[in-house]
C-alpha positions as CSV (number, residue, x, y, z in Angstrom):
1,X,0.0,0.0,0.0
2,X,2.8,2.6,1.0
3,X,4.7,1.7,-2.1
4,X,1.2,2.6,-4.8
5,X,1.1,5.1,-2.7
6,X,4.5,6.8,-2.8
7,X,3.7,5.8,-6.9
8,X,0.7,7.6,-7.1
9,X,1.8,10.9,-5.6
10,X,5.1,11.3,-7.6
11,X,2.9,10.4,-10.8
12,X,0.6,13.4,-9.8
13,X,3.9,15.7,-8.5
14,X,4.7,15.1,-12.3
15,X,2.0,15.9,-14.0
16,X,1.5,19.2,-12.0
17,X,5.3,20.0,-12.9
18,X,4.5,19.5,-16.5
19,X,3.7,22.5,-18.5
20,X,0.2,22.3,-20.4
21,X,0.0,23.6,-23.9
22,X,-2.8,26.0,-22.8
23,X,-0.2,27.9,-20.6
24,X,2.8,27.9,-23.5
25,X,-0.1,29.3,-25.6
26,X,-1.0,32.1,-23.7
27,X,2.4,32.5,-22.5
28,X,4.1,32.8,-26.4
29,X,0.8,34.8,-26.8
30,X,1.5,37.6,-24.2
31,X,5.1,37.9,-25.6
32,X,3.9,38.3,-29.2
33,X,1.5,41.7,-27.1
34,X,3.9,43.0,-25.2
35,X,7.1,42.3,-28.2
36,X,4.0,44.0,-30.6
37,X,3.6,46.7,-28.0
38,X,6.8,47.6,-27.3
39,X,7.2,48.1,-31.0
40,X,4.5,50.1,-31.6
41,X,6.0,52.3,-28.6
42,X,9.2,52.7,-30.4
43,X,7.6,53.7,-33.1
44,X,5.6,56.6,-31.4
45,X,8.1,57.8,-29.5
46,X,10.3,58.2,-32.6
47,X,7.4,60.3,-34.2
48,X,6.9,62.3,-31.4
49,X,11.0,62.8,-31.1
50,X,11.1,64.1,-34.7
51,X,8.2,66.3,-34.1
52,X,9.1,67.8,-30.8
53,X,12.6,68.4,-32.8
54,X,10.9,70.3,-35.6
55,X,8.8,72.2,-33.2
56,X,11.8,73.2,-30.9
57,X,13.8,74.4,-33.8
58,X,11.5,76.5,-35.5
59,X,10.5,78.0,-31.7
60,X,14.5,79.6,-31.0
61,X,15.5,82.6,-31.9
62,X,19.0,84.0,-32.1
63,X,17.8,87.7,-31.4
64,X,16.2,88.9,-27.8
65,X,13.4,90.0,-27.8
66,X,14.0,91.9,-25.4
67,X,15.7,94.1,-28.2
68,X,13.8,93.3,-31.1
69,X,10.5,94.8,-29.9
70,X,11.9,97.8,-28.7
71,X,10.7,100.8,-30.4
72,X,12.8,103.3,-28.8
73,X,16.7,103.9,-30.3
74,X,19.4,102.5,-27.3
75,X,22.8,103.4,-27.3
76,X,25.1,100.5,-26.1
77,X,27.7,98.9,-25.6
78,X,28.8,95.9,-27.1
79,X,31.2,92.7,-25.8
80,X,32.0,89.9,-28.7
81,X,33.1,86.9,-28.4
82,X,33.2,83.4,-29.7
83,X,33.5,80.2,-27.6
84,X,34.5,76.8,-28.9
85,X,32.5,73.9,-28.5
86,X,32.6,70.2,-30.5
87,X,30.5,68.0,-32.3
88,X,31.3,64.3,-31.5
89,X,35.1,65.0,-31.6
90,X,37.9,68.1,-31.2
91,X,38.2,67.5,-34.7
92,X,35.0,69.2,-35.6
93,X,34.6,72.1,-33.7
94,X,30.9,74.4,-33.2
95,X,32.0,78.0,-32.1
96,X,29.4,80.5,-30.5
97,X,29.8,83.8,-31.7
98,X,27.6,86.5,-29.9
99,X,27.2,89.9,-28.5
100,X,26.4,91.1,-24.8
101,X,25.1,94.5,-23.9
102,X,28.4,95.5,-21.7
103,X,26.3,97.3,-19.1
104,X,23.8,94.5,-18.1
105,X,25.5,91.5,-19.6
106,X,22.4,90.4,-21.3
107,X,22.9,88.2,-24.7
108,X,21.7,90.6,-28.0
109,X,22.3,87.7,-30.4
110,X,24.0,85.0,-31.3
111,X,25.6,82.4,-34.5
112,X,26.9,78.8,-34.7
113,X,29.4,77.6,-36.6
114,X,32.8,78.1,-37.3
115,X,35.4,80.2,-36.7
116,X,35.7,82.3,-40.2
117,X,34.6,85.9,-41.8
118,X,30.9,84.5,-42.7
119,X,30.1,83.5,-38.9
120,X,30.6,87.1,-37.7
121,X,29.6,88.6,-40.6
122,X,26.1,87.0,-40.2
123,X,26.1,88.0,-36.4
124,X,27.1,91.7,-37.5
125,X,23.7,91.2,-39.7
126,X,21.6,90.3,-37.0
127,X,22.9,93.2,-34.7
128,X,22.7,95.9,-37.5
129,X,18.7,94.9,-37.8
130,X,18.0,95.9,-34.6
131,X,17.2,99.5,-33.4
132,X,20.3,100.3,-31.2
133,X,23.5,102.5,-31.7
134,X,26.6,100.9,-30.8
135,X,28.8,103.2,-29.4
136,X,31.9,100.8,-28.6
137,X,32.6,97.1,-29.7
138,X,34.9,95.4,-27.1
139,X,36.2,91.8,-28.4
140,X,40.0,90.1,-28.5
141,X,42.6,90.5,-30.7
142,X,40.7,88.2,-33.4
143,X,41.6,88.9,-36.8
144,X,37.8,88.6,-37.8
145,X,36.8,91.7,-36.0
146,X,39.3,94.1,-37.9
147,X,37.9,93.1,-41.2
148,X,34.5,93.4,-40.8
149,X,33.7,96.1,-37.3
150,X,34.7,100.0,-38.2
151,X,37.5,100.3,-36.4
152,X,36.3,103.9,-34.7
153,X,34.0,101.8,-32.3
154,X,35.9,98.7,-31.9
155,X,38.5,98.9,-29.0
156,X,40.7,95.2,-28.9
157,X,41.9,93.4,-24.7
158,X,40.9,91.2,-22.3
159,X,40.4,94.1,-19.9
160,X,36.3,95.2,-21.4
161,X,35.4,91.1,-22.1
162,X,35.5,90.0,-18.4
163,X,31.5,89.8,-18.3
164,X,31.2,87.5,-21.7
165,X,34.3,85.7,-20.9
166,X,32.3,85.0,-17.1
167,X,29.5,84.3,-19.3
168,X,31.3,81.2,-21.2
169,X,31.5,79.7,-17.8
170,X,27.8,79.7,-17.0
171,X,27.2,77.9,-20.0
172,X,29.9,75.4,-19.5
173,X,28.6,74.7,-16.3
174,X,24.8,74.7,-17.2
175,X,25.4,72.6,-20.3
176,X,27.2,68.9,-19.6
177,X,28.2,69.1,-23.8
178,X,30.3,72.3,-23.4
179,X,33.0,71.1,-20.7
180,X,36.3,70.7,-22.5
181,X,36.7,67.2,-20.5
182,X,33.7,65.5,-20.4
183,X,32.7,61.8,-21.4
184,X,29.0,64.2,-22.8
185,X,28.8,65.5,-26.3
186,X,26.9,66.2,-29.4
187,X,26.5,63.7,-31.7
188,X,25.7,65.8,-34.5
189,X,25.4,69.5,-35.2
190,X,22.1,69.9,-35.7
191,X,21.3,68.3,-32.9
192,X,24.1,70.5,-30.9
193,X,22.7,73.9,-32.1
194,X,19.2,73.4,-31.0
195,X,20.3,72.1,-27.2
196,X,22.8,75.1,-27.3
197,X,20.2,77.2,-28.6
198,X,17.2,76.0,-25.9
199,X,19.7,77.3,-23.2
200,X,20.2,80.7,-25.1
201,X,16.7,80.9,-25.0
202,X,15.4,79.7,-21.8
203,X,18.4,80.7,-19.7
204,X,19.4,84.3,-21.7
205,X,16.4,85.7,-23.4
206,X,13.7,83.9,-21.2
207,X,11.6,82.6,-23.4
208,X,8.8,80.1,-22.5
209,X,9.2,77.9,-25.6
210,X,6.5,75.2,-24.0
């Protein structure tokens, strides 16, 4: 008796260890969802990243509009500078180029790219729209400045930058990508010139893009 016993109860142990097919049905079924959902997922969160990356970009602006609206003429005075920043590697440099009003320290406008004539030229463009009168231009001894600023207003040293130069350094520290030693950066320079330019915006002109 103890031995059909002992028989009969590892028989059933067995069977209640074996899987059914009911359950590997509905188990491959619920991976087939969630694989299907997780997809889908993918899918709409790539959508809504190209959107939300179209919408950003046309939002910035590289004027303030602070300046922009203003109706009456100011006279100021202007620090330029450019900062360098990279795109995946040292080897492929993005440089800021903009202007700060030297009494407030507030960002007029700004340019990505790199470091030639057509960079500050197109900044020079964006500050001559504006209705101000610059009275001085303070900048370094870059040889882009020469060439295209009059040279009655523009006055060369580190002695009238210290606010733009100080101004570098709150966007290294507020942007991970901008520290020269850093493991974070921009994998491409689209990509790096609308994050650069969402901290212009928020942080400098404060603009409430969303």
């Amino acid at each position: 008796m103890q031995k059909l016993f002992k028989d009969v109860s590892k028989r059933i142990y067995k069977q209640r260890r074996k899987p059914s097919n009911k359950n590997i049905n509905t188990e491959n079924d619920t991976k087939r969802l969630w694989n299907s959902r997780y997809i889908a997922s993918i899918r709409c969160k790539q959508e809504h990243g190209l959107c939300c990356f179209k919408k950003t970009k046309e939002l910035l602006t590289n004027i303030n509009p602070k300046y922009a609206k203003s109706t009456k003429p100011l006279k100021i005075r202007l620090e330029m500078d450019e900062m360098w920043g990279r795109v995946y590697c040292k080897e492929t440099p993005c440089w800021l180029w903009h202007a700060i009003n030297h009494e407030n320290g507030d960002v007029v406008a700004y340019v990505l790219g790199s470091r030639e004539h057509e960079m500050l030229w197109e900044l020079w463009g964006l500050i001559a729209e504006l209705n101000i009168e610059i009275i001085k231009v303070y900048s370094d001894d870059n040889f882009a400045y020469h060439d295209i600023i009059p040279r009655n207003i523009l006055r060369t040293g580190k002695r009238k930058t210290q606010k733009i130069e100080r101004k570098h350094l709150t966007f290294r520290t507020r942007l991970k990508r901008l520290a020269r030693k850093t493991i974070c950066y921009s994998k491409s320079l689209e990509m790096h010139k609308i994050v650069f330019g969402l901290l212009i915006n928020v942080l400098e002109f404060e603009c409430q893009l969303f």
